[in-house]
MDTraj code that builds the backbone (N, CA, C; nanometers):
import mdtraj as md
import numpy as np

residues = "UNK UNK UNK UNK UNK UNK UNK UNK UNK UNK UNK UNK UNK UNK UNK UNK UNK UNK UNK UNK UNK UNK UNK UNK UNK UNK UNK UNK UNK UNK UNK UNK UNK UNK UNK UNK UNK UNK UNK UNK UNK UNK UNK UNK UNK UNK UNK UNK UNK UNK UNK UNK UNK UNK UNK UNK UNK UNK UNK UNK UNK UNK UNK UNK UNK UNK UNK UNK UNK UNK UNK UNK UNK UNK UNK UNK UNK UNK UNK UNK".split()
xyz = np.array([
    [-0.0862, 0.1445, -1.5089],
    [-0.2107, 0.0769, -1.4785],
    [-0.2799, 0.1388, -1.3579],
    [-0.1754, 0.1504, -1.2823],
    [-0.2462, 0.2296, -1.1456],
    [-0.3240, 0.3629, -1.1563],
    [-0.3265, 0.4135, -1.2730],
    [-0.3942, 0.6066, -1.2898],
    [-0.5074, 0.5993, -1.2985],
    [-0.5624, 0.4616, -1.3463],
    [-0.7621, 0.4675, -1.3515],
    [-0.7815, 0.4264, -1.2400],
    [-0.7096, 0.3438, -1.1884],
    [-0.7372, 0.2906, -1.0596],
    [-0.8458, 0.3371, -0.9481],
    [-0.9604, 0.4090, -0.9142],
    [-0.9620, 0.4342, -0.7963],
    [-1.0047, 0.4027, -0.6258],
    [-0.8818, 0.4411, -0.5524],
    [-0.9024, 0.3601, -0.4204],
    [-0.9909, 0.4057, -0.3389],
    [-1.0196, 0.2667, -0.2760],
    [-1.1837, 0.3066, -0.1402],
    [-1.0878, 0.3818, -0.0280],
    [-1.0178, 0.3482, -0.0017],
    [-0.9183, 0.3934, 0.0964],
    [-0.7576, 0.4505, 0.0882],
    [-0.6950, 0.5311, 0.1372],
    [-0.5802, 0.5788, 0.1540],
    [-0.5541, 0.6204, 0.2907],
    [-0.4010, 0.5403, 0.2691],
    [-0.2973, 0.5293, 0.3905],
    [-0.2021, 0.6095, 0.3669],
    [-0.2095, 0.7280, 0.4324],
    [-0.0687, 0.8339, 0.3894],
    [0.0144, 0.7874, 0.5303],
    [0.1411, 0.7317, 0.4556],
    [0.2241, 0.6813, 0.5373],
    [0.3801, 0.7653, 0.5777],
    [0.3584, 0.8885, 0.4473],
    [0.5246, 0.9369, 0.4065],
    [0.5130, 0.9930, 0.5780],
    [0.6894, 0.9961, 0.5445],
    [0.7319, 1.0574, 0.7370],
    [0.7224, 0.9490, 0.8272],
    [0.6646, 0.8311, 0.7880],
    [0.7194, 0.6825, 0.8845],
    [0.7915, 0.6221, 0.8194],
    [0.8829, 0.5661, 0.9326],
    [0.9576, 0.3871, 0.9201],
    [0.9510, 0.3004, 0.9457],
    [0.9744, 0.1804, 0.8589],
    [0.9680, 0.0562, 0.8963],
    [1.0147, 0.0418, 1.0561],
    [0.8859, -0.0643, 1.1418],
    [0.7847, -0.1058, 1.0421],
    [0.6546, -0.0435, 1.0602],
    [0.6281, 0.0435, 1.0864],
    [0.4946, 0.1571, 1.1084],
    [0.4190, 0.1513, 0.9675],
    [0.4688, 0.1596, 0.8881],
    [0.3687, 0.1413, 0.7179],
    [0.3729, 0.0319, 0.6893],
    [0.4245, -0.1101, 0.7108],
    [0.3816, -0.2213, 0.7262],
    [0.3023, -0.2849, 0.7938],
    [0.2930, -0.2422, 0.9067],
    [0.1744, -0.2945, 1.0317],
    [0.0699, -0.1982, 0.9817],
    [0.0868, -0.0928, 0.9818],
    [-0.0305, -0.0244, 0.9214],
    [-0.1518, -0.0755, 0.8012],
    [-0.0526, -0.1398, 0.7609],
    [-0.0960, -0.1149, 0.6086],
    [-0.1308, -0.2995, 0.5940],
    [-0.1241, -0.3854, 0.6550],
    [-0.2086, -0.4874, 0.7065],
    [-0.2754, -0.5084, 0.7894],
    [-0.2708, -0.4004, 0.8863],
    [-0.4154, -0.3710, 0.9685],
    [-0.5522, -0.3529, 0.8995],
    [-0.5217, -0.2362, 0.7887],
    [-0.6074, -0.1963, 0.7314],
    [-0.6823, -0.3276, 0.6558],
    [-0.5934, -0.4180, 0.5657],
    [-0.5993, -0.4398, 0.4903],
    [-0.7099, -0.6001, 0.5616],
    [-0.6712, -0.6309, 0.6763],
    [-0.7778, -0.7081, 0.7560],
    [-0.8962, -0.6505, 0.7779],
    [-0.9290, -0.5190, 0.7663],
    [-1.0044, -0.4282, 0.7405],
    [-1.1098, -0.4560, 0.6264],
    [-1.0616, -0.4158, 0.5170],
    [-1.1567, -0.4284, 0.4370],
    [-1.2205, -0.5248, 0.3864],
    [-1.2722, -0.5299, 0.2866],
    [-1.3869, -0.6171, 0.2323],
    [-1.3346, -0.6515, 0.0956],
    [-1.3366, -0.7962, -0.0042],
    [-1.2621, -0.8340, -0.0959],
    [-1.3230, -0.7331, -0.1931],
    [-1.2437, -0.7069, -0.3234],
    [-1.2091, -0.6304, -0.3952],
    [-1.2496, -0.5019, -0.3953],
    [-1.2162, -0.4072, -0.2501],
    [-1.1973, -0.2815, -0.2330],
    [-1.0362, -0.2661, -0.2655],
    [-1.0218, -0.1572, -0.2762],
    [-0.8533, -0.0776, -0.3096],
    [-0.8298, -0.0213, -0.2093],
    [-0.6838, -0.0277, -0.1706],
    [-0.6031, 0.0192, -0.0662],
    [-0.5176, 0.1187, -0.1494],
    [-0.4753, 0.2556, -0.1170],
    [-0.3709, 0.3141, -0.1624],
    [-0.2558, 0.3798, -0.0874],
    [-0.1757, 0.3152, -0.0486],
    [-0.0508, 0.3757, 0.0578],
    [0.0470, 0.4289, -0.0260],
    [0.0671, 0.5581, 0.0258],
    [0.1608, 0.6624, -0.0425],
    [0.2972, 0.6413, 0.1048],
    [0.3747, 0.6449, 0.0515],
    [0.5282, 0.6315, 0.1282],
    [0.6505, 0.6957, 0.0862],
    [0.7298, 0.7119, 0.1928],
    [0.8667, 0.8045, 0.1212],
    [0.9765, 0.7375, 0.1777],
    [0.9638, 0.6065, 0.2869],
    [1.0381, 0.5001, 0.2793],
    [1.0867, 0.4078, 0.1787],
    [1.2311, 0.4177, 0.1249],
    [1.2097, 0.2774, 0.0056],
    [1.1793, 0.1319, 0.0990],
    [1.2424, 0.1420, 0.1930],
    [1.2423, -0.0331, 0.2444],
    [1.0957, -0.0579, 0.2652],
    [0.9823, 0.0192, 0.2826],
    [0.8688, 0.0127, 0.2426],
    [0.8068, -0.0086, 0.1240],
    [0.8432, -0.0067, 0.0070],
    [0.8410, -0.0603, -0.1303],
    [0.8674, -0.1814, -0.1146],
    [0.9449, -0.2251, -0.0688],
    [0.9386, -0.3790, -0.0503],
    [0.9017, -0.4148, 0.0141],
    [0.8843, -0.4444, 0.1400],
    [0.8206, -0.4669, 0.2618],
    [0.6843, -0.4481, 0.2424],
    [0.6090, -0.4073, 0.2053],
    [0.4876, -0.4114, 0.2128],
    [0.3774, -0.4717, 0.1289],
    [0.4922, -0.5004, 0.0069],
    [0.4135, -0.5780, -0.1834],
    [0.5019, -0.7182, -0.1266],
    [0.5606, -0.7885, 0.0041],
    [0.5891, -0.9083, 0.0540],
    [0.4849, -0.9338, 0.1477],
    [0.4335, -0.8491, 0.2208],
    [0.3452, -0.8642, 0.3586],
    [0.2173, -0.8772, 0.2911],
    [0.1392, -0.8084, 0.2005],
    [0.0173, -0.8005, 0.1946],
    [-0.0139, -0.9143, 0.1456],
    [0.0511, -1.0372, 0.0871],
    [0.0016, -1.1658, 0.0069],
    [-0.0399, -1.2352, 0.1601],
    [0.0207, -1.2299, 0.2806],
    [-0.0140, -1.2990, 0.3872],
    [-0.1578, -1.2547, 0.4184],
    [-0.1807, -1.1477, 0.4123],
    [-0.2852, -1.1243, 0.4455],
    [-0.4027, -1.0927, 0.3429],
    [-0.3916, -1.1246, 0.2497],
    [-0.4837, -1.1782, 0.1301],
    [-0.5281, -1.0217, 0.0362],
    [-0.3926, -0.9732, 0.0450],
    [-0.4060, -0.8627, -0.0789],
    [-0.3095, -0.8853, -0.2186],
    [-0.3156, -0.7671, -0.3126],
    [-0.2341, -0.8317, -0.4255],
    [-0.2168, -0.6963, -0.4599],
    [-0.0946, -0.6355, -0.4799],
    [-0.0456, -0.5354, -0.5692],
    [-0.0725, -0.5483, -0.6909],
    [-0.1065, -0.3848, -0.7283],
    [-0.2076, -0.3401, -0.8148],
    [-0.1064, -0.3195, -0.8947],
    [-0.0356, -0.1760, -0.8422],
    [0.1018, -0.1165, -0.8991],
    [0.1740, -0.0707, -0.7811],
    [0.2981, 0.0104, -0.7992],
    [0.3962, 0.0647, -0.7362],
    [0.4533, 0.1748, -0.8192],
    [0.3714, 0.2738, -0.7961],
    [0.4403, 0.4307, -0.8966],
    [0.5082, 0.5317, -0.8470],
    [0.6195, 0.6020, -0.8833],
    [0.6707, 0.6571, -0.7649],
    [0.6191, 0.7914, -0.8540],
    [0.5909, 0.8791, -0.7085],
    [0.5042, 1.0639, -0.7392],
    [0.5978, 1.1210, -0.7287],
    [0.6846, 1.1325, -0.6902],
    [0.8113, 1.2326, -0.6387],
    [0.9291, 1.2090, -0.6023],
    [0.9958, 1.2635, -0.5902],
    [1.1460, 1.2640, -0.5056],
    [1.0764, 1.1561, -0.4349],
    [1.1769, 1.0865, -0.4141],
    [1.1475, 0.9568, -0.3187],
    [1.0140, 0.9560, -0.2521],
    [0.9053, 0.9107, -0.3815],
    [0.7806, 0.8978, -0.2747],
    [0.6732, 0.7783, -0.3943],
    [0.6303, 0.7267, -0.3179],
    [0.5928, 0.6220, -0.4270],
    [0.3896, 0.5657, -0.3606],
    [0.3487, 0.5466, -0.4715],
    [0.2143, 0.5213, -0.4250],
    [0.2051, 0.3367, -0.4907],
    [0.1564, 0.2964, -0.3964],
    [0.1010, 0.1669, -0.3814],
    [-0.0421, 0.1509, -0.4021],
    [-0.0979, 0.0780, -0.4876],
    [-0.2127, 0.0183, -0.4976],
    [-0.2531, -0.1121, -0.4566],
    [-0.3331, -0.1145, -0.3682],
    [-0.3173, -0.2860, -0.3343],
    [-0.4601, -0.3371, -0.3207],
    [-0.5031, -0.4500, -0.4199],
    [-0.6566, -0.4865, -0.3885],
    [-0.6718, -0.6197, -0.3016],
    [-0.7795, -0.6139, -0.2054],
    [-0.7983, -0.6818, -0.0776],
    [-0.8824, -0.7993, -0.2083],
    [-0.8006, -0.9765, -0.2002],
    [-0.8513, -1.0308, -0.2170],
    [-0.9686, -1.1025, -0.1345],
])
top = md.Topology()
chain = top.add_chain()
for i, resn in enumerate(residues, 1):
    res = top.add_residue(resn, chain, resSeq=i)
    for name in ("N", "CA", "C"):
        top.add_atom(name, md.element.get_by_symbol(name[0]), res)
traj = md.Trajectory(xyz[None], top)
């Protein structure tokens, strides 16, 4: 679902750790404006989770969770 997708914004996060792509990535997400797209690419797994738990607080909703590579996964997340 995520391949037509396209996002207003991207958060290249790979090369951080929790919690640096979590705070990040709800900073932003107080940021935008309702139904823009967020796309955070990561090479943390505990960031796969951590971050499709955090964004409902702050009024987003996972799109998808696809992984691109060797341990690297892209997040779609739309700002409700």
């Amino acid at each position: 679902m995520g391949n037509d997708v396209k996002p207003t914004y991207t958060l290249d996060e790979r090369g951080e750790v929790c919690p640096i792509p979590d705070v990040d990535t709800r900073r932003k997400l107080k940021e935008m404006r309702s139904g823009e797209i967020l796309e955070v690419l990561i090479d943390y797994a505990l960031s796969k989770e951590r971050i499709p738990a955090g964004v409902k607080e702050v009024g987003g909703e996972v799109i998808s969770i696809d992984e691109i590579g060797s341990s690297e996964w892209r997040i779609l997340i739309k700002k409700l």
